[in-house]
C-alpha positions as CSV (number, residue, x, y, z in Angstrom):
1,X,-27.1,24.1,25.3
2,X,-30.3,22.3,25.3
3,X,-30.5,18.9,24.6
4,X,-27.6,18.6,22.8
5,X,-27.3,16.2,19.3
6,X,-24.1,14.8,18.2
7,X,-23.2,17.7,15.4
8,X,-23.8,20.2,17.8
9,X,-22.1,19.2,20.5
10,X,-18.6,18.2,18.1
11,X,-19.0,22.0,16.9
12,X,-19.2,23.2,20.6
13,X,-16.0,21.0,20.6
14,X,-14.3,22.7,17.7
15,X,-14.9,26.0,19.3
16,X,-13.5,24.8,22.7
17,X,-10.4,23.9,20.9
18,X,-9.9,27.0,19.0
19,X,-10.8,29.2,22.4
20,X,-9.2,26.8,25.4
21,X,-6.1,26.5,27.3
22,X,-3.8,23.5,26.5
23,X,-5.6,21.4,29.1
24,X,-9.1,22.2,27.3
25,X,-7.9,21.6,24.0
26,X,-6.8,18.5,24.6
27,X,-9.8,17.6,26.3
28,X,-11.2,18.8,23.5
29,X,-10.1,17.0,20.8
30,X,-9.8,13.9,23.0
31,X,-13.9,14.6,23.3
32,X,-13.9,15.0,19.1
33,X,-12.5,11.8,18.3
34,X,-14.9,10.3,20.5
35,X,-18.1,12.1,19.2
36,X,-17.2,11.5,15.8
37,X,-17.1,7.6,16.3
38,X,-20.2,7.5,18.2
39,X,-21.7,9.5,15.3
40,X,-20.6,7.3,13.0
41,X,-22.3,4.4,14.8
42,X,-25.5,6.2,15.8
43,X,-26.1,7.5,12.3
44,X,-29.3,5.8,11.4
45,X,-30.1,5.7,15.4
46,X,-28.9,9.6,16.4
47,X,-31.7,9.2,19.6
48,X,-28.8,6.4,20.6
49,X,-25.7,9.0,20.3
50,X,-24.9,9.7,24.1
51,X,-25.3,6.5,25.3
52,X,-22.7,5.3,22.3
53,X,-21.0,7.9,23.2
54,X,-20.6,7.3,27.4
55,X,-20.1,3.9,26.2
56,X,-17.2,4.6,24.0
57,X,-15.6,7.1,26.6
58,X,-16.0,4.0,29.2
59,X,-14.5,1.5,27.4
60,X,-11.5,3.5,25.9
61,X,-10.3,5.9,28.8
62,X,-8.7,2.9,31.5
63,X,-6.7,2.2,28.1
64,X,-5.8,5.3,27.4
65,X,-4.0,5.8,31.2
66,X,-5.0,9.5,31.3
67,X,-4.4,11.2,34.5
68,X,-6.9,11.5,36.9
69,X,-6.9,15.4,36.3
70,X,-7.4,14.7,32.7
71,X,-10.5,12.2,33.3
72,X,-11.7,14.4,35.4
73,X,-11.4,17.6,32.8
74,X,-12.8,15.6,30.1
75,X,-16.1,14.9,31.7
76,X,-16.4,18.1,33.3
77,X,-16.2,19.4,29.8
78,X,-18.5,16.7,28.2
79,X,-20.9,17.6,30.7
80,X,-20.7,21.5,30.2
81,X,-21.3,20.5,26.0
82,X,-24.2,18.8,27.2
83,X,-25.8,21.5,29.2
């Protein structure tokens, strides 16, 4: 995917979901609720989306005491969405 926006990477998402095993779909939708925030804040600034969205991930995932197998899986997928 080149140069990926915010709408096309949260349908990439959506398909990950439908297509995944249980450990992508959860990264999955974990990833969804994160891109639709930072779309929500980056609406009138879209060229600011992935840092809103890096920043969101940051900020939320020590709180969300994921396992490191899970961290790891949801940036591996992130970063194959952002390809």
């Amino acid at each position: 995917m080149p140069k990926t926006n915010g709408d096309t990477l949260y349908n990439w998402l959506l398909q990950q979901e439908l297509q995944g095993d249980d450990d992508r779909r959860f990264y999955s939708s974990y990833l969804l609720g994160h891109v639709s925030l930072a779309l929500a804040d980056t609406e009138e600034l879209p060229e600011q989306f992935i840092e809103r969205l890096n920043q969101g991930l940051n900020d939320a995932i020590p709180d969300d005491k994921l396992s490191e197998k899970d961290i790891e899986g949801i940036h591996a997928l992130l970063a194959e969405g952002l390809k």
